[in-house]
N, C-alpha and C positions, 0 to 999 in steps of 0.2 A: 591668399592675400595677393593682392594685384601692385606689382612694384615698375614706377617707370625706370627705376634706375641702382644700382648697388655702386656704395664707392668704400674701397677700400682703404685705410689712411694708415700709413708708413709714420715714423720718426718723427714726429712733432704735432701729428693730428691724429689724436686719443680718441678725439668726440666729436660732433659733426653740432655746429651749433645751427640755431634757427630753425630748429623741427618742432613742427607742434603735433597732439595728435600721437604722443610718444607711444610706443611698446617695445618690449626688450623680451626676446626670444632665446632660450638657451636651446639650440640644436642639435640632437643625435645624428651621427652620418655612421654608413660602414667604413668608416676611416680615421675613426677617435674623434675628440672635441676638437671644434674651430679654436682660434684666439683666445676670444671672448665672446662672451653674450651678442648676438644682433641687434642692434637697435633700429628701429621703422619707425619713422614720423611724417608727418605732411611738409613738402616745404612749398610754400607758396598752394598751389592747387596739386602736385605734384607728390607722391608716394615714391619714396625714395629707400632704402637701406643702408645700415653704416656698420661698417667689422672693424676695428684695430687690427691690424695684421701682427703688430709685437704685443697685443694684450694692453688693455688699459691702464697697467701702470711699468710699461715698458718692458716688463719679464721676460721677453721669448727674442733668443737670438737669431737675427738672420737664417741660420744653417740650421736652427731646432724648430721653424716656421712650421706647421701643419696646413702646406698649402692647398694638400689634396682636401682634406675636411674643408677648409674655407671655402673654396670656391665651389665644392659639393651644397654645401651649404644655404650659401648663396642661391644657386639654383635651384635647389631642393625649396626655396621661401618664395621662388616665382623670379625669380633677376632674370632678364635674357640679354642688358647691356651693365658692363662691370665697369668701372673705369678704377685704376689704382693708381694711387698715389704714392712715391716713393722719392725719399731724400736721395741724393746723388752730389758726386764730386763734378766737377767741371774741368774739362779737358780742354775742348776748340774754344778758342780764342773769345768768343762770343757768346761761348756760357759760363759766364763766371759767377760770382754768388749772388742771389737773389735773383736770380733769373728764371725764369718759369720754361719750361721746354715741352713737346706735344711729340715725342722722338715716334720716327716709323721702322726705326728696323734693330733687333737685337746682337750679340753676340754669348755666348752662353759660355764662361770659364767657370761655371759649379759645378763641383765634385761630390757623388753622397750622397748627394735630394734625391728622394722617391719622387722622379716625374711625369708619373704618367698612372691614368684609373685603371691602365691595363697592367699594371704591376700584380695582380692579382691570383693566386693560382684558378682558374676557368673562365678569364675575363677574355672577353673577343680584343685580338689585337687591333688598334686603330693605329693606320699611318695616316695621320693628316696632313694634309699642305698648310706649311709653315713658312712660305718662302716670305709674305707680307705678314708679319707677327700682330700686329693691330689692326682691327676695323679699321675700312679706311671712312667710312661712313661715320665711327663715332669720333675719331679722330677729325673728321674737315667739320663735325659738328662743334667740337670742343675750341679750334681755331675761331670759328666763325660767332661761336659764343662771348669768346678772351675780346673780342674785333667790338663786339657791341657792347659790352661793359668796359671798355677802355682798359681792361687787364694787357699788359705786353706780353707776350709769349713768342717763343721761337718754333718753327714751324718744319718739324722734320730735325733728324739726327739719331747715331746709332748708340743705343745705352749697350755698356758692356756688364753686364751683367756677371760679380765675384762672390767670391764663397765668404769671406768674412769670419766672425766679427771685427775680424782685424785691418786698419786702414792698408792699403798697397803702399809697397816699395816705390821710387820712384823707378826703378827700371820695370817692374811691371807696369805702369803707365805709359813708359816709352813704347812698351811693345805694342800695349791696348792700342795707341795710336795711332802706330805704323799699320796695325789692323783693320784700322777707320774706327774704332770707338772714338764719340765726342761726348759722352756721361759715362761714370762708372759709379754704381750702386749695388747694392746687395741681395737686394730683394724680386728685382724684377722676372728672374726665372726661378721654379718652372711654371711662376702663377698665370705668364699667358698661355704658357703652352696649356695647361687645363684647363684652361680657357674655352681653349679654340676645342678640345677632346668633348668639350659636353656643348659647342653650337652656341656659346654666349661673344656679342661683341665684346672686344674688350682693348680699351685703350689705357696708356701711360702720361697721365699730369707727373713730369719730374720738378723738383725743385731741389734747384742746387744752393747746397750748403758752404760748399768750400772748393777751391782747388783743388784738383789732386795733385798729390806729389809731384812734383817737379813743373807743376803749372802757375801759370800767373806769375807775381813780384813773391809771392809767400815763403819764405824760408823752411817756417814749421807749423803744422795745422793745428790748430789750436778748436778744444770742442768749446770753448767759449762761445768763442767766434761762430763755428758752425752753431750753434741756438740759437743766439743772436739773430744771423742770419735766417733761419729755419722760421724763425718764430713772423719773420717779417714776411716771407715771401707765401708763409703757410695762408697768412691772411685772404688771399685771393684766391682762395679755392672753394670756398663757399659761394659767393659770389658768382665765381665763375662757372658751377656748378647749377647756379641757380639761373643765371643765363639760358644753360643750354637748353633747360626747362621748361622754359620760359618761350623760347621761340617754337618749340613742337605742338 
């Protein structure tokens, strides 16, 4: 199967609408079961791919993700650009909820995740160069897509990447800060680093759900409010999706 693109959807995007052309693929890896089933559909002229990274009906927590099978996966079905999608808190000043963000560089605070293919006993060790965590290629693609669909998006900034489920303290945001994190989300490692270990671009659509602790006017974060939110800013990811698509 020949795919121009695999997007993976975080915390508010289950299912990837406006595919036509549908098949749903359940995938063996040497790494146990992905998420969920893969779904492949046409969008527009375009062959695309779509994984739940928490499962379709939200069951897999952050920290019990099966990121190695996903993104094995993935590539294993033909993907060789990934783009994931992941809900995040808002830290700088300028991402605050419903904001869409295209961030270029990580910070890694997970504990416990198996992350890396060479975890394996006879697997060749791979040091890859990680200093740039994102394609910059798919990444000025996904800007330059948000540009022509009228989607706003912020363009560069550092996700901090935590172990979760649980939201942070406000003193560990203070820190995240003082570190340069300006998103903190859950999910975002080690799914670039295997990324990068199997040679697939792979860039981060974040959308912020909420402040994080001690950011913004917000006293106490309410998951109301993050859905809410979530549900509004998710809508632009199709689109935006279909953009990039669209100009290649």
């Amino acid at each position: 199967m020949s795919l121009d693109l695999a997007v993976i959807g975080g915390t508010g995007l289950y299912q990837f609408p406006g595919l036509t052309d549908v098949a749903t693929q359940h995938v063996d890896t040497p790494f146990g079961a992905p998420s969920d089933a893969i779904v492949s559909g046409r969008l527009g002229e375009r062959r695309i791919a779509f994984l739940a990274r928490h499962g379709g009906s939200h069951t897999i927590a952050p920290h019990r993700v099966n990121y190695r099978a996903n993104v094995w996966a993935l590539h294993a079905l033909g993907a060789r650009r990934v783009v994931g999608v992941n809900a995040v808190g808002g830290i700088r000043d300028d991402m605050g909820p419903r904001v869409l963000a295209v961030p270029d560089q990580i910070i890694d605070y997970t504990h416990g995740r198996v992350s890396s293919f060479c975890d394996v006993d006879g697997a060749k060790v791979e040091h890859i160069d990680f200093s740039e965590p994102y394609s910059a290629s798919l990444r000025a693609g996904l800007v330059a897509a948000a540009a022509r669909a009228g989607i706003a998006v912020v363009d560069g900034g550092c996700y901090g990447a935590t172990q979760g489920p649980r939201l942070e303290t406000r003193a560990e945001i203070a820190r995240m800060r003082r570190d340069g994190s300006d998103l903190v989300g859950m999910t975002g490692m080690p799914e670039a680093a295997l990324a990068r270990e199997l040679g697939i671009d792979y860039a981060c659509v974040a959308l912020v759900a909420n402040w994080a602790a001690g950011c913004g006017d917000t006293a106490e974060i309410s998951l109301e409010e993050i859905f809410e939110n979530l549900a509004a800013v998710t809508a632009h990811v199709p689109p935006l999706i279909a953009a990039l698509l669209s100009s290649e």
